[in-house]
C-alpha positions as CSV (number, residue, x, y, z in Angstrom):
1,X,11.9,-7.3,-14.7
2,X,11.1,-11.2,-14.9
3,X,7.9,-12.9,-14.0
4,X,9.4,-14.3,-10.8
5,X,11.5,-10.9,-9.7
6,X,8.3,-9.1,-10.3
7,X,6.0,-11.7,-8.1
8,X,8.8,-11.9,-5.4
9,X,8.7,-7.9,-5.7
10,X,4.9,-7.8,-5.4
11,X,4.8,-10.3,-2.1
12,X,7.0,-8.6,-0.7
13,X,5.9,-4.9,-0.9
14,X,2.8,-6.1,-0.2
15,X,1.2,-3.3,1.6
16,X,3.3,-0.9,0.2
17,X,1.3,1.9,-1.6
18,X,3.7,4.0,-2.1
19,X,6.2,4.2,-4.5
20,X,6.2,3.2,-8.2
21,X,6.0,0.0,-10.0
22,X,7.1,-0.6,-13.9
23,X,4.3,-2.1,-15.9
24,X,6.3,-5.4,-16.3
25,X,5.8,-5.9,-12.3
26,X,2.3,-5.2,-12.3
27,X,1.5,-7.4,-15.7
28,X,3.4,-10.2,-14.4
29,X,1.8,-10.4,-11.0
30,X,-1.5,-9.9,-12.6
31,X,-0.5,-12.7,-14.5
32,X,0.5,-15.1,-11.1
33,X,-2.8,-14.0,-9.5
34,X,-4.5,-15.2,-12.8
35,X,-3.0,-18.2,-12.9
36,X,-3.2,-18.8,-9.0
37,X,-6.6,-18.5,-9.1
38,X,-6.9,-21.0,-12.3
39,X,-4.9,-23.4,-10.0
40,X,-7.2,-22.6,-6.8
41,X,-10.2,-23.2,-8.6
42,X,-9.4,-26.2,-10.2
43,X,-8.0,-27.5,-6.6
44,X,-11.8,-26.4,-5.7
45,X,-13.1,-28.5,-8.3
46,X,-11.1,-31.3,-7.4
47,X,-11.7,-31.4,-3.5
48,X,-15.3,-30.7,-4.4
49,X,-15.1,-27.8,-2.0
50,X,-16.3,-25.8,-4.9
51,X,-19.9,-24.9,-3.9
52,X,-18.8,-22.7,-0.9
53,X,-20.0,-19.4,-2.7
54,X,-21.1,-20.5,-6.2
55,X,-18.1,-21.0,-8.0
56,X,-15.2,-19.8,-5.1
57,X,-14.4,-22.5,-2.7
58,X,-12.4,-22.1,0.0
59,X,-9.1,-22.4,-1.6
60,X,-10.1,-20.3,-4.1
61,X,-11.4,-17.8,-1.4
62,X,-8.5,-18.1,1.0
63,X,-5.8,-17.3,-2.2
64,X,-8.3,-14.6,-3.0
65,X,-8.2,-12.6,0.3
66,X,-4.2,-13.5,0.3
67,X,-3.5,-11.6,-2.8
68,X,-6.3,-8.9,-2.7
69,X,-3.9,-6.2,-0.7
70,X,-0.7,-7.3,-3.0
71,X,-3.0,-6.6,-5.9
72,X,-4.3,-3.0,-4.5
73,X,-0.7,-2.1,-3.9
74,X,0.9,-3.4,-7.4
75,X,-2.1,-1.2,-9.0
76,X,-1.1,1.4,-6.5
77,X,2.1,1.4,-7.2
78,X,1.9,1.0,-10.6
79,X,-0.5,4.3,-10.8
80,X,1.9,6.2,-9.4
81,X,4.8,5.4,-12.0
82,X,1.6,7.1,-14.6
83,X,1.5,9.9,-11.9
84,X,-2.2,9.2,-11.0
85,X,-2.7,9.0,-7.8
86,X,-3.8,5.1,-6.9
87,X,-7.8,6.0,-5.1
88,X,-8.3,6.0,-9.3
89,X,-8.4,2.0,-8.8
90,X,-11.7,3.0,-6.8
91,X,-13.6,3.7,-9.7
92,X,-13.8,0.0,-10.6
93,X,-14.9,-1.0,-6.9
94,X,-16.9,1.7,-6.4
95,X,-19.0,0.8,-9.6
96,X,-20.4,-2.3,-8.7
97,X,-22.7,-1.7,-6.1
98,X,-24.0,0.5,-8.9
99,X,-24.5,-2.5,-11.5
100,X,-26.9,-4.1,-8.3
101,X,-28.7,-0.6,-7.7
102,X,-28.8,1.0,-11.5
103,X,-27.7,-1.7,-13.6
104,X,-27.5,1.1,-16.9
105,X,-25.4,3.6,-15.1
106,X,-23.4,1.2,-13.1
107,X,-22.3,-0.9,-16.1
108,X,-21.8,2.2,-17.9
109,X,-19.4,3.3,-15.0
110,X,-17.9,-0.3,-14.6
111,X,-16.8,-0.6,-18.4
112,X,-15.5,3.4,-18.4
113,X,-13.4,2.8,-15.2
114,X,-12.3,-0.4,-16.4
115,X,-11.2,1.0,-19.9
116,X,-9.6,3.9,-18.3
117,X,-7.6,1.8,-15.9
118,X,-5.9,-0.3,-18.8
119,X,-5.2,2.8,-20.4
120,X,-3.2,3.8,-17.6
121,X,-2.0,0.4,-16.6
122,X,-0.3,0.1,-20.4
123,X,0.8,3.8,-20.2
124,X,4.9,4.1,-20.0
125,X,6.9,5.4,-17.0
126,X,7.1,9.1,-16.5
127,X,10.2,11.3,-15.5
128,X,10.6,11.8,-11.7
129,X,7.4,12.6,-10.1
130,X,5.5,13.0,-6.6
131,X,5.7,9.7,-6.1
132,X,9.8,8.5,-6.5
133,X,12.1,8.5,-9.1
134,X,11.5,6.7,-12.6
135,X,11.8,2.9,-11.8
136,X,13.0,2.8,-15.7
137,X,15.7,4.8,-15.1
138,X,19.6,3.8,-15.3
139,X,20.9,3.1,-12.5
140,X,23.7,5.6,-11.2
141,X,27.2,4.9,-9.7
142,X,26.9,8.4,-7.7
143,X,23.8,7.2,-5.5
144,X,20.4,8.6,-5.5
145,X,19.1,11.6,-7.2
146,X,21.8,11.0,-10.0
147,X,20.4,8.8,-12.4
148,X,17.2,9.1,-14.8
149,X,15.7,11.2,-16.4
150,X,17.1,15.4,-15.9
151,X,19.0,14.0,-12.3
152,X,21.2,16.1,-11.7
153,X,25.3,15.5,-12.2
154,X,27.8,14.6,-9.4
155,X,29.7,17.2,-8.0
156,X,32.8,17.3,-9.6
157,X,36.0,15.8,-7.6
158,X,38.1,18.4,-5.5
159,X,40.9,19.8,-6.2
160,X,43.4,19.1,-4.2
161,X,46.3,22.2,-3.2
């Protein structure tokens, strides 16, 4: 998958948590949001709209909020190719109130979730799980459930009397 077929793919499934994503679509749109928010923030810096929150202005903020649920499905999504289920993304948010309240612990936590999700992230597709078929798998002339990995043959053709 491409940069722009994954981004287009990531838009447009963008509240969809369900499913699977290849790690080329997730890379590649974490790649767009990265470079988005490069251009946002330099478009900050230029309108000198900039100080809104200390570094985010408010086309950095607005692009934030526009790509936060595309990003939480993509990871999601691309969880569930790993067959993790995607709440594991939580750990990350749910560490930083902890770097605020226990700054030891919580960083501790932050780094180990962090770590963990890369892992995962850079892991390759599985066979067929809970979650869909293999998005790496061949495509099938017969339809669904006849391609990939241990899918099961067509029917042969009948015979005819």
């Amino acid at each position: 998958m491409g940069f722009t077929t994954a981004v287009r793919t990531c838009l447009s499934k963008y509240v969809t948590f369900s499913g699977r994503a290849r790690r080329s679509e997730f890379w590649y749109f974490a790649l767009f949001t990265f470079l988005v928010g490069i251009v946002s923030s330099a478009l900050d810096h230029a309108l000198g709209t900039d100080e809104f929150n200390e570094g985010n202005g408010v086309v950095g903020t607005v692009t934030g909020l526009a790509l936060l649920l595309p990003s939480l499905a993509a990871a999601a999504r691309r969880l569930h190719d790993i067959g993790r289920s995607g709440w594991w993304q939580a750990l990350v948010y749910a560490s930083l109130p902890l770097l605020f309240l226990a700054p030891a612990v919580g960083l501790i936590l932050f780094l180990v979730s962090v770590v963990l999700l890369i892992v995962w992230f850079c892991t390759d597709s599985r066979p067929d799980n809970q979650y869909g078929p293999n998005p790496k798998a061949p495509a099938s002339p017969y339809g669904d459930g006849y391609g990939g990995y241990g899918g099961a043959y067509p029917p042969p053709p009948p015979y005819g009397g």
